[in-house]
ZALUMVO-536781 format. One record per residue (C-alpha): residue number from 1; x, y, z. Coordinates in steps of 0.1 Angstrom, whole numbers, padded with zeros to 4 digits. Each point is the difference from the previous one (the first is absolute). Layout:
# residues N
[site NUM, [X, Y, Z]]
...
END
This chain:
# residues 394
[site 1, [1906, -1408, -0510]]
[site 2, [-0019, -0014, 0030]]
[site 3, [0012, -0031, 0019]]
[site 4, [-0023, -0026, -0010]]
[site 5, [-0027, -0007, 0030]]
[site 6, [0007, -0036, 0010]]
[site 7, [-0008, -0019, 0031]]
[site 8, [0029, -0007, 0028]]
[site 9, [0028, -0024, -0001]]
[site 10, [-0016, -0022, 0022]]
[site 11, [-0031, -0008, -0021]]
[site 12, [0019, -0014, -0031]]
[site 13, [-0029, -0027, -0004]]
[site 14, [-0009, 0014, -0038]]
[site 15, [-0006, -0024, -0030]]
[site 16, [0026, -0007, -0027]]
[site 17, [-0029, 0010, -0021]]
[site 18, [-0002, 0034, 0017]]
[site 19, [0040, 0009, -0001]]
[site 20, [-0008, -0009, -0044]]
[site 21, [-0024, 0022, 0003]]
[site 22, [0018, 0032, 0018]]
[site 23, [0030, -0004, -0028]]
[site 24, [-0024, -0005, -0027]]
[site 25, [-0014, 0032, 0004]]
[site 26, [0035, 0019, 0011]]
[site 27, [0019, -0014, -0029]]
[site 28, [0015, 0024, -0020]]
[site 29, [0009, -0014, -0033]]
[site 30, [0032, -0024, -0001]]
[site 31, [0029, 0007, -0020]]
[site 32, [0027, -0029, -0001]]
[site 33, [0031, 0007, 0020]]
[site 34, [0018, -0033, -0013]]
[site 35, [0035, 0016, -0004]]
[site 36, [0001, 0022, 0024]]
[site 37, [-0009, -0032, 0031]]
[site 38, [0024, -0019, -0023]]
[site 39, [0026, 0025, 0009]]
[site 40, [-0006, 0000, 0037]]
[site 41, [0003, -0033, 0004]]
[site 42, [0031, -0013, 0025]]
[site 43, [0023, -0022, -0018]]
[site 44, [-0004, -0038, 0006]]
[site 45, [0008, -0012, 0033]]
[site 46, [0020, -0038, 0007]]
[site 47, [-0024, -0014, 0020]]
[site 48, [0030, -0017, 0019]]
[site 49, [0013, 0034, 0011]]
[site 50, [0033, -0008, -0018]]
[site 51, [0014, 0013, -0028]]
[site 52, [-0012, -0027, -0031]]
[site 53, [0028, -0019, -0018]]
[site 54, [0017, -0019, 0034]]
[site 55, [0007, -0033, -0010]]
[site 56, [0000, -0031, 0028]]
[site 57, [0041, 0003, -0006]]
[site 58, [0000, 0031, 0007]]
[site 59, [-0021, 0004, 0026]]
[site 60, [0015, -0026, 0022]]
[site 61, [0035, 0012, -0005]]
[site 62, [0013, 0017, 0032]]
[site 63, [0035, -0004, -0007]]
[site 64, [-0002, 0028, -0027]]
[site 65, [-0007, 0027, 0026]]
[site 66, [0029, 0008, 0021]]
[site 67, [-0001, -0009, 0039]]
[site 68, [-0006, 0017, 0029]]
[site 69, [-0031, 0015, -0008]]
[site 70, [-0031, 0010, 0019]]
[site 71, [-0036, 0007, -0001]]
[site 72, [-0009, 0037, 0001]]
[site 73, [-0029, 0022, -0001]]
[site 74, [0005, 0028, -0023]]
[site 75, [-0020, 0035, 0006]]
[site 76, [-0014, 0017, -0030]]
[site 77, [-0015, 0030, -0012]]
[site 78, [-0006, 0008, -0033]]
[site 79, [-0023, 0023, -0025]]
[site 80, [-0016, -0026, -0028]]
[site 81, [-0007, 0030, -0023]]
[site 82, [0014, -0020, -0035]]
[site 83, [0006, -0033, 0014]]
[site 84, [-0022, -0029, -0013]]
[site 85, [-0007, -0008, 0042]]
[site 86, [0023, -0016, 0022]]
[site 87, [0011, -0034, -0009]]
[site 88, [0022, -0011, -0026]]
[site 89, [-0010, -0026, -0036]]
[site 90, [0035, -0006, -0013]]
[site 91, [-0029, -0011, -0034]]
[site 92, [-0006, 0037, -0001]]
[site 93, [0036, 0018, 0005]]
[site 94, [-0014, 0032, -0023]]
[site 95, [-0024, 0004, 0031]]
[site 96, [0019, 0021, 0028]]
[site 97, [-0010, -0010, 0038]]
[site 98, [0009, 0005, 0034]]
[site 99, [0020, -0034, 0008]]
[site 100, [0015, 0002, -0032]]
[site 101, [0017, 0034, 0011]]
[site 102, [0015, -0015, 0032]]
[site 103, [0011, -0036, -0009]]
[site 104, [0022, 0022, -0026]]
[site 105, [0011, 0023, 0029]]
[site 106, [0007, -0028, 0023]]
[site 107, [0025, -0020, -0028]]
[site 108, [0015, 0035, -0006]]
[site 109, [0005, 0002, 0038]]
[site 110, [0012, -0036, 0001]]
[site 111, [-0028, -0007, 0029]]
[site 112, [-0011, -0031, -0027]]
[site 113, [0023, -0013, -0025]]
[site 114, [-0012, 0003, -0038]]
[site 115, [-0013, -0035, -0007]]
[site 116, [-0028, 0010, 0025]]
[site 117, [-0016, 0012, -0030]]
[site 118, [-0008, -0031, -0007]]
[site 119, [-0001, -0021, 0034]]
[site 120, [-0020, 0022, 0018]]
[site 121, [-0017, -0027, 0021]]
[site 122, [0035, -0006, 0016]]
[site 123, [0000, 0033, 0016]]
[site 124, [-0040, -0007, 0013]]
[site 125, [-0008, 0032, -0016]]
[site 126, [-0035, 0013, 0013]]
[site 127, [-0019, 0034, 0001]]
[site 128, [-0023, 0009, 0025]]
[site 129, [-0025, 0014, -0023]]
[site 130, [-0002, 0002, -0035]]
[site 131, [-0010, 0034, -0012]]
[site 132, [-0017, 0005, -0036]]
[site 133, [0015, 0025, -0025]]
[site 134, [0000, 0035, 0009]]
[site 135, [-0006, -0005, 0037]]
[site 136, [0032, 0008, 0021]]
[site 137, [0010, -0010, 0036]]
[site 138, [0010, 0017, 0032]]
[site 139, [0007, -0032, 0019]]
[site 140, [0006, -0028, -0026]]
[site 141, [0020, -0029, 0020]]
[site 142, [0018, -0031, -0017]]
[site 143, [0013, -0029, 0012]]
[site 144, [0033, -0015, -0015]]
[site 145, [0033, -0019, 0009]]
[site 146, [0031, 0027, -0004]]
[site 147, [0036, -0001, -0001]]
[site 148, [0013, 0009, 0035]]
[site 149, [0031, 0012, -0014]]
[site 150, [-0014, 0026, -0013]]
[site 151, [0006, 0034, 0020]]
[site 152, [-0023, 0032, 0003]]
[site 153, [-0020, -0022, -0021]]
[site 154, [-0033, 0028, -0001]]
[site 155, [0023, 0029, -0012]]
[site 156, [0018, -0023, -0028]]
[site 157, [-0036, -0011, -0010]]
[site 158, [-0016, 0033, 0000]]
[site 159, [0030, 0010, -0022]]
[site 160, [-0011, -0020, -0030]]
[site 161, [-0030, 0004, 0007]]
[site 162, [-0026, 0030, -0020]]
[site 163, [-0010, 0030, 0020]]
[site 164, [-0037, -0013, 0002]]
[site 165, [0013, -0034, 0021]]
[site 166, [0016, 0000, 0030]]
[site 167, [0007, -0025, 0023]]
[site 168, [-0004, 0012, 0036]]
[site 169, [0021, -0027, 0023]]
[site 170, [0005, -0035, -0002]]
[site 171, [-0006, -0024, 0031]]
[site 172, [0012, -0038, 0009]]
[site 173, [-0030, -0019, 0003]]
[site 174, [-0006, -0039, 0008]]
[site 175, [0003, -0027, -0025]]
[site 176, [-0032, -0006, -0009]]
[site 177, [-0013, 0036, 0002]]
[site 178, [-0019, 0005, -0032]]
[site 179, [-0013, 0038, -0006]]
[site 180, [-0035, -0015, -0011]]
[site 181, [-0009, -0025, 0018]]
[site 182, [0012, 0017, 0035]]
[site 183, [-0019, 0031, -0007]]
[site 184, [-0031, 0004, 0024]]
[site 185, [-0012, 0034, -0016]]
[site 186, [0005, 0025, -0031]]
[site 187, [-0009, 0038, 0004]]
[site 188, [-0006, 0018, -0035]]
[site 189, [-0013, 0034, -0007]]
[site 190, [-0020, 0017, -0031]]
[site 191, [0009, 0036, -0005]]
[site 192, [-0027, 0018, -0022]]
[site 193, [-0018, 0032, -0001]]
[site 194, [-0030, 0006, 0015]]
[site 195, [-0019, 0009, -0027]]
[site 196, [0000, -0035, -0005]]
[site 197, [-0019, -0008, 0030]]
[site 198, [-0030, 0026, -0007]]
[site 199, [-0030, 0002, -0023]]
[site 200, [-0003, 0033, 0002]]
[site 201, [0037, 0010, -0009]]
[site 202, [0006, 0015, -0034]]
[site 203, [0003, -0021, -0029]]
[site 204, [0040, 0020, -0008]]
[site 205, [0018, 0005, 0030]]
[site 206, [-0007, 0028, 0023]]
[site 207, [0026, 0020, 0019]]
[site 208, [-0026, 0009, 0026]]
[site 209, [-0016, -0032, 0008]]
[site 210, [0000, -0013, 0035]]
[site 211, [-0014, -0037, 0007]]
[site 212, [-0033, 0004, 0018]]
[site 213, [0002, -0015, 0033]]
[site 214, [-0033, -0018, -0005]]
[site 215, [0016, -0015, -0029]]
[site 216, [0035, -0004, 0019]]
[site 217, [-0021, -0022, 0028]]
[site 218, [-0020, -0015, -0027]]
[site 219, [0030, -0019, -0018]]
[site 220, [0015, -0010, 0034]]
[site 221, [-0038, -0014, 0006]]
[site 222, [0006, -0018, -0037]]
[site 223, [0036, -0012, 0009]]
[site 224, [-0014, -0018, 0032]]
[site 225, [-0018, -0025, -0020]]
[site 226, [0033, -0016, -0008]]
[site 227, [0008, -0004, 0032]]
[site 228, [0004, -0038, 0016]]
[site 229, [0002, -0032, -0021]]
[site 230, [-0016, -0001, -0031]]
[site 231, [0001, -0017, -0037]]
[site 232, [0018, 0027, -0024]]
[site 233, [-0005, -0019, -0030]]
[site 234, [-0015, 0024, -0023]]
[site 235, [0031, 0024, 0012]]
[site 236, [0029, -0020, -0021]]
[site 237, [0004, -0019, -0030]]
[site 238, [-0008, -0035, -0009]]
[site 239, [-0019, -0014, 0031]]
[site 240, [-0030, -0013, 0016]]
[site 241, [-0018, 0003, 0029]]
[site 242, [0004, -0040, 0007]]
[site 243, [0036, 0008, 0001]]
[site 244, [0013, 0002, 0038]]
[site 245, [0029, 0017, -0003]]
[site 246, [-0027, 0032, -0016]]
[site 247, [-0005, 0006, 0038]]
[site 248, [0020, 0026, 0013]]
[site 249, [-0002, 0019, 0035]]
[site 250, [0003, 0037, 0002]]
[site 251, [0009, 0017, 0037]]
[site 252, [-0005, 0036, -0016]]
[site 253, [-0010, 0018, -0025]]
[site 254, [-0009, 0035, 0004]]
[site 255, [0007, 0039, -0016]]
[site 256, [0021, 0024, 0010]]
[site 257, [-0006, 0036, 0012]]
[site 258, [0003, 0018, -0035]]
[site 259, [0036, 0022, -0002]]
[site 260, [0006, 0030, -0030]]
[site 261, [0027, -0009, -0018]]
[site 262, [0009, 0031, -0030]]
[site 263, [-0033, 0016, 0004]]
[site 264, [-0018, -0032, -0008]]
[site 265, [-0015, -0023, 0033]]
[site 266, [0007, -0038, -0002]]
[site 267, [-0005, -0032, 0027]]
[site 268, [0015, -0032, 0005]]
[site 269, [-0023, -0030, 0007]]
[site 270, [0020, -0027, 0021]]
[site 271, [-0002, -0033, -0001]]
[site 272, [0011, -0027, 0022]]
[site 273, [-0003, -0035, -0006]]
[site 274, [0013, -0037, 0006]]
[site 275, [0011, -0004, -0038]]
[site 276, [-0017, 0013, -0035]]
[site 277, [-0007, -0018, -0030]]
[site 278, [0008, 0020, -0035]]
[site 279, [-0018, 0031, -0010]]
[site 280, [-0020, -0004, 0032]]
[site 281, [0007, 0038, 0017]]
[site 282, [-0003, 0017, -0031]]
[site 283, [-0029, -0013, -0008]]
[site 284, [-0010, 0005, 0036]]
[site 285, [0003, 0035, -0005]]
[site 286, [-0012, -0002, -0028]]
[site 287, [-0037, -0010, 0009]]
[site 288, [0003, 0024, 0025]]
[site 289, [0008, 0033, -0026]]
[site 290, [-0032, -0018, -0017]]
[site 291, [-0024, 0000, 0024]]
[site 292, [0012, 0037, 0013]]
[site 293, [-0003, 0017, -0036]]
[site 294, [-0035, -0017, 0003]]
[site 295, [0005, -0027, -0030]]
[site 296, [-0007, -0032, 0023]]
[site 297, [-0025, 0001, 0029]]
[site 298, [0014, -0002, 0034]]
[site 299, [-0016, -0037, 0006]]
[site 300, [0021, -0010, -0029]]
[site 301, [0035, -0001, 0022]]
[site 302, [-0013, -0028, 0020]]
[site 303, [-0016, -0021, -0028]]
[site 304, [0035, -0001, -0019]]
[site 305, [0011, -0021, 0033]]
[site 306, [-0025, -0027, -0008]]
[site 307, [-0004, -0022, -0030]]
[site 308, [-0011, 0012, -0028]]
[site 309, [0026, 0016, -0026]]
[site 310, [0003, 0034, -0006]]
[site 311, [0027, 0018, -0014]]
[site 312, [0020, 0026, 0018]]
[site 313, [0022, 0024, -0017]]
[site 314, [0033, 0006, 0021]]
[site 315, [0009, 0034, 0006]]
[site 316, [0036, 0013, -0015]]
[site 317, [0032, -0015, 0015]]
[site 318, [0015, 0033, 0005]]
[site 319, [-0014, 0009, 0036]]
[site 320, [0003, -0034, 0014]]
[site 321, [0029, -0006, 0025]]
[site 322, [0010, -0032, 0017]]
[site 323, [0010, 0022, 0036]]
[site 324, [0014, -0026, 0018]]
[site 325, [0003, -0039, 0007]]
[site 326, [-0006, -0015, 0039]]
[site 327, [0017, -0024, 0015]]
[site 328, [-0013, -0001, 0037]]
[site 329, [0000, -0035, 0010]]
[site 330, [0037, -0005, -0017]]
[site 331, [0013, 0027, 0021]]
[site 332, [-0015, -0014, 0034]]
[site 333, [0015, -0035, -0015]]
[site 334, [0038, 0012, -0008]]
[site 335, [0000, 0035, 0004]]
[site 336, [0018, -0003, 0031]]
[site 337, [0020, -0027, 0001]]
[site 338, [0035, 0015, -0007]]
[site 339, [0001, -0012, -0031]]
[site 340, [-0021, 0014, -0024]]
[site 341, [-0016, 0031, -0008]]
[site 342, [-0040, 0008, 0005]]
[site 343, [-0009, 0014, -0031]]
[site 344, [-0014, 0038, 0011]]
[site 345, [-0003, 0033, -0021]]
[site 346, [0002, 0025, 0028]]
[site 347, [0038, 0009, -0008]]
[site 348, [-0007, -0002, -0038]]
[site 349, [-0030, 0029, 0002]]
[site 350, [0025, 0030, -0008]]
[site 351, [0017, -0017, -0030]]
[site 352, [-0037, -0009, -0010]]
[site 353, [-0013, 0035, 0003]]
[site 354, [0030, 0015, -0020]]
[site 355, [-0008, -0030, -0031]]
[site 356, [-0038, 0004, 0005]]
[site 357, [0002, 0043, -0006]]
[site 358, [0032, -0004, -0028]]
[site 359, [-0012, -0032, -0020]]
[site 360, [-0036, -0011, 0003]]
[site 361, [-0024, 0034, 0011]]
[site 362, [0018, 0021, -0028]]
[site 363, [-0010, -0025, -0025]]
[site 364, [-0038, -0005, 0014]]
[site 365, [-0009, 0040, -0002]]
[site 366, [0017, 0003, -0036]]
[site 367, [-0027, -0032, -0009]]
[site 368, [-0029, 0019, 0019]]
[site 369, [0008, 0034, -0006]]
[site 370, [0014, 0003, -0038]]
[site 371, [-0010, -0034, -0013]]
[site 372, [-0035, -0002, 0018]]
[site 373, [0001, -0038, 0003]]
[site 374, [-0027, -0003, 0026]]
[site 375, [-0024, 0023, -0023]]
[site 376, [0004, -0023, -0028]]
[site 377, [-0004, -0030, 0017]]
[site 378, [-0030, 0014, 0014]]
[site 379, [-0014, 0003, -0035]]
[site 380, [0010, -0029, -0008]]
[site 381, [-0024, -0015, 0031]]
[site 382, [-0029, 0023, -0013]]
[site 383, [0000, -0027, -0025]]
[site 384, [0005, -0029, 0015]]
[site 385, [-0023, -0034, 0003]]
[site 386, [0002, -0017, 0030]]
[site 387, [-0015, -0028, -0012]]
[site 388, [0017, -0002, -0036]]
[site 389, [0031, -0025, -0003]]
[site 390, [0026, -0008, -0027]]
[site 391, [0013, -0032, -0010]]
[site 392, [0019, -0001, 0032]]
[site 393, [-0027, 0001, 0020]]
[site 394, [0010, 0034, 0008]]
END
């Protein structure tokens, strides 16, 4: 199959009319994937950030959390193969996630005494990023008020902690240090093969294919239209283009030299931004795997950052990985000042590697490889409508 000739990036200045028209005539026949998007779906999220169920009483109790305590930024990395995404609805215990796994581990480990379970606002509990289900973490960071009684408090955690979690050290930060609001940028990265990226790959995976690099300078050309500060919208769930906070900045967004991995090539596409709404990289990537396997014209990346609605099917949650969280202007703030810690991964990287080729890469090629999830999904986008919503508006 032949990319689709399309005009360039640049000249995205094509009716609503016209983009009808293009999926009108591509449309292959829809087929209703209700339970299986049903399935996907990431439990419901508190929109406080809390666990749901704190009373006033509770909350406001201090006394029932022992003293001296002190806030602390905790460094994670995790694999989010079977977890229901990162934070924690005590409504929905049958669920398994990420935060529920440590606060257990940190009770066990007597960091948090047990009625944190339900006072969690005491211990200004707050993630730096809240990953969806499936999609795992080499530099997770949360922020939280700890015993400081408790000694060799990462090995003790790690102990009660499952082989896909780890925590990677544990630093003294200010009072009012919160792990979301003090974050100034968020790398994440979508492994995928690159067959993906091609319409002229095979439709089954093919041992022998090899990314064109036409096609490999092509994607980056894609990938730059996301670049700078734009209204990502139609890239997440539930909101308008009149809503501000559906502007988001991205400092860089870009592919990856393709690497063989087991006979079979893959690449990561990197993306850094100031913060990201839900959905919003996978379904950044993908528009791109759309556009490359020639089912949306080119000019169509840069209409879905205007007004109109369109709907954009995310890509799978297994490739996506939050890389790290940045914390530059903190650590020129307190960094240095005897006190506290700046917040860096640099000694963290060979703990990180050893996790990210034990836990998460094994579980990625079993999905690619054995599983072909990326082939699926892909015929799955054959019959996609871009323009076709469901009661959600999605």
């Amino acid at each position: 199959m032949r990319r689709i000739a399309t005009p360039s990036i640049g000249s995205w200045g094509r009716s609503y009319s016209a983009f009808t028209s293009f999926f009108k005539a591509n449309q292959v026949p829809h087929q209703s994937t209700a339970k299986s998007e049903k399935e996907v779906q990431p439990e419901h999220i508190h929109p406080t950030g809390t666990l749901s169920g704190c009373t006033d009483d509770l909350e406001n109790n201090e006394n029932s959390i022992e003293i001296p305590w002190r806030k602390f930024a905790i460094m994670l990395a995790y694999c989010g193969r079977g977890y229901y995404g990162m934070q924690m609805d005590r409504t929905k215990p049958q669920f398994p996630t990420i935060e529920a796994e440590l606060i257990s581990a940190l009770i066990k480990a007597q960091c948090i005494p047990e009625s944190s379970l339900i006072q969690m606002k005491n211990l200004k509990f707050q993630r730096c990023a809240r990953t969806d289900k499936g999609v795992s973490a080499l530099g997770q960071l949360v922020s939280v008020k700890l015993r400081t009684s408790c000694s060799n408090p990462v090995e003790k955690i790690n102990s009660h902690l499952p082989p896909g979690i780890r925590v990677l050290d544990i630093k003294r930060v200010t009072k009012g240090f919160s792990s979301k609001n003090m974050c100034d940028r968020r790398t994440y990265s979508y492994m995928l093969p690159t067959f993906a990226l091609s319409s002229c790959a095979p439709s089954a995976p093919d041992l022998n294919f090899r990314l064109p690099r036409e096609d490999f300078h092509y994607i980056n050309k894609l990938l730059s239209a996301y670049k700078g500060t734009h209204n990502f919208h139609n890239f997440t769930s539930k909101k308008t283009f009149e809503e501000s906070n559906a502007w988001r900045h991205m400092f860089e967004v870009s592919c990856s030299e393709p690497f063989v991995l087991h006979g079979t090539e893959f690449a990561q596409i990197v993306i850094t931004g100031q913060s990201f709404m839900l959905y919003q990289i996978r379904k950044m990537v993908g528009l791109i795997i759309a556009v490359a396997q020639g089912h949306a014209p080119a000019d169509f990346l840069p209409w879905c950052l205007q007004k109109d609605k369109v709907n954009i099917p995310p890509a799978p949650g297994l490739g996506l990985i939050l890389e790290h969280v940045h914390f530059d202007w903190y650590n020129r703030r307190y960094g240095s000042d005897g006190i506290h810690h700046p917040i860096s991964w640099e000694k963290t990287m060979p703990t990180v590697l050893a996790f990210w080729e034990a836990e998460i890469l094994p579980k990625i090629l079993e999905e690619e490889l054995e599983k072909l999830s990326m082939c699926y999904w892909i015929d799955i986008l054959k019959r996609h409508n871009f323009l076709r919503f469901n009661d959600n508006g999605q």
